[in-house]
C-alpha positions as CSV (number, residue, x, y, z in Angstrom):
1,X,86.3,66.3,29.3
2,X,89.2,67.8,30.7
3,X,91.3,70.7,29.5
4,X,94.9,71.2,29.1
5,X,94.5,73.8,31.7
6,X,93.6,71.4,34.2
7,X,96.5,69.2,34.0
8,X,99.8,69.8,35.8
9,X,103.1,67.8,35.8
10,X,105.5,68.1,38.6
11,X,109.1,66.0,38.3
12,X,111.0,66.3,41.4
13,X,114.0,64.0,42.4
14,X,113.4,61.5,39.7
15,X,109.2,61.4,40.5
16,X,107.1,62.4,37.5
17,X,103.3,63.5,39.1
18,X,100.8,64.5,36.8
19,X,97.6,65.5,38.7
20,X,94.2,67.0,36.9
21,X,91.4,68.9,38.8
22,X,88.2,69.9,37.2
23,X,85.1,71.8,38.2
24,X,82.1,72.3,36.3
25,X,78.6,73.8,36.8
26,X,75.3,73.2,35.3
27,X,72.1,75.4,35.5
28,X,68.6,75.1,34.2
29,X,65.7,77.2,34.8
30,X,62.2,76.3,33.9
31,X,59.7,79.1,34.1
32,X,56.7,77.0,33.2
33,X,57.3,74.7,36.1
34,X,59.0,77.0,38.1
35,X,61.8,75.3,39.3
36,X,65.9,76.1,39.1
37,X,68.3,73.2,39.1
38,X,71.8,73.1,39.6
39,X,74.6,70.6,39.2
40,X,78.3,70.5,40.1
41,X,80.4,68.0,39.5
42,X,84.5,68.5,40.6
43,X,86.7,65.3,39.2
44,X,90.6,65.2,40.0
45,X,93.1,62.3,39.8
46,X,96.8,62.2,40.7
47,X,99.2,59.8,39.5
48,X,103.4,59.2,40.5
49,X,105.8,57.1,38.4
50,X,109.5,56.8,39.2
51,X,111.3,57.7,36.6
52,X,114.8,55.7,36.2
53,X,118.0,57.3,36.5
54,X,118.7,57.2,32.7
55,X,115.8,60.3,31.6
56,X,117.0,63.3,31.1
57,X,114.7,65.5,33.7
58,X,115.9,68.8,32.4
59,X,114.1,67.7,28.9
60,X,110.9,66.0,29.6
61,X,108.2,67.7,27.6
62,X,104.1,67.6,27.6
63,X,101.9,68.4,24.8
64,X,98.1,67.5,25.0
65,X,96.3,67.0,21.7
66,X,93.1,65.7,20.8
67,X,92.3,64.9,24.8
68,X,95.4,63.1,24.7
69,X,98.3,64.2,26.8
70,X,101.7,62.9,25.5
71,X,104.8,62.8,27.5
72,X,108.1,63.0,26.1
73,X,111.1,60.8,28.2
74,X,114.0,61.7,26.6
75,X,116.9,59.3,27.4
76,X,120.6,60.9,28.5
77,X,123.0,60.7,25.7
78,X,125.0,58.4,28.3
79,X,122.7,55.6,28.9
80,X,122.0,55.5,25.5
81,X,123.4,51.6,24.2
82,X,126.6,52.2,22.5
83,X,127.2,49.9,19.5
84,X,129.8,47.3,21.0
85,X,133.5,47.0,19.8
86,X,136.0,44.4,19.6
87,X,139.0,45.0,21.8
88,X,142.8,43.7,20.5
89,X,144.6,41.6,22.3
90,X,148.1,42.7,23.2
């Protein structure tokens, strides 16, 4: 599986990327048969979403847990709904 270390997240001018690249290498030897064999494998993926205008970029956060990585899209504090409010009539 992949690592936390092989995960990056990039948000630039509204574009959240979040890319992973992973290398691995296997080796067995058997004496008795006399043979060596190796294996690599190298996996990567890349992903953009446009973000709309009302996150907060400056507060995105990332945690990865479990194999899971959880992004955090905080709202700005003026696009949140504001409760509505009856207006007097002069």
């Amino acid at each position: 599986g992949l690592k936390k270390e092989d995960f990056k997240l990039n948000l630039t001018n509204n574009r959240l990327t979040i890319s992973a690249q992973h290398q691995s290498e296997t080796a067995e030897e058997n004496k008795d048969e006399k043979y060596t064999r190796h294996e690599f494998s190298y996996r990567s993926f890349q992903r953009t979403f446009t973000l709309p205008q009302s996150v907060n970029g400056e507060a995105v956060e990332a945690t990865y847990t479990d194999g899971i990585l959880h992004v955090n899209l905080p709202t700005r504090e003026e696009a949140k709904v504001k409760p509505a409010r009856e207006i007097a009539i002069a």
